[in-house]
N, C-alpha and C positions, 0 to 999 in steps of 0.2 A: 925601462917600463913606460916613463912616457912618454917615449916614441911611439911605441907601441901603441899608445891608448890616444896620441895624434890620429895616427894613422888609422885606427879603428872608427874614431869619428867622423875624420873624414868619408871613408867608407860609408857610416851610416847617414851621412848627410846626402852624397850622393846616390845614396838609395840601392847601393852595388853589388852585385850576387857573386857572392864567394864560396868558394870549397871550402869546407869545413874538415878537421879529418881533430878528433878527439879521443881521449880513453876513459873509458870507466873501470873502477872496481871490478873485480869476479865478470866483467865482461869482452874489454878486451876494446882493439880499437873500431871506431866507428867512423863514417860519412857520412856529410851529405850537402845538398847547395842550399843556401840560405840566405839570409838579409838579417843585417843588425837593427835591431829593433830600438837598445840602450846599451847603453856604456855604463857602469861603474865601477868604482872603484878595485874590484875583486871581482867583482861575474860581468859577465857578457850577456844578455837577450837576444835571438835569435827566434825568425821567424824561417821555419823549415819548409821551402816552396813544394817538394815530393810529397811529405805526409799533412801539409798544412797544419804543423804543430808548434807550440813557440815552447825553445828549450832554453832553460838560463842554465851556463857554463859558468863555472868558475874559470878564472885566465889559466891554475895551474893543470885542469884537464887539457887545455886546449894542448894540439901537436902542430897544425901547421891552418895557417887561414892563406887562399890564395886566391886575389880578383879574378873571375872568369876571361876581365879584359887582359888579362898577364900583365901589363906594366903598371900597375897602381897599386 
């Protein structure tokens, strides 16, 4: 986990747009490309560059985060 949460900082330090892919409740899974906004401890902030909306994720929805640049 905190690798995971290295690796997310760093992400939001470099300001990095990533694929997002999550699931919610009664909805099922979702997308989209975004920027991390903050880190804590249990949620994630996310700023969604498609609908310019900022969604805070819990880590346990998250399913997969992937740099656009692929190797980061």
């Amino acid at each position: 986990m905190e690798k995971f949460i290295a690796q997310a900082e760093k992400w939001r330090t470099l300001n990095t747009l990533l694929h997002v892919r999550y699931s919610k409740k009664k909805v099922g899974p979702l997308t989209f490309s975004g920027r991390i906004l903050s880190v804590e401890k249990e949620e994630i902030l996310f700023y969604d560059v498609d609908s310019k909306t900022v969604l805070k994720l819990s880590l346990g929805d998250l399913d997969d985060l992937v740099s656009s640049a692929g190797s980061e």
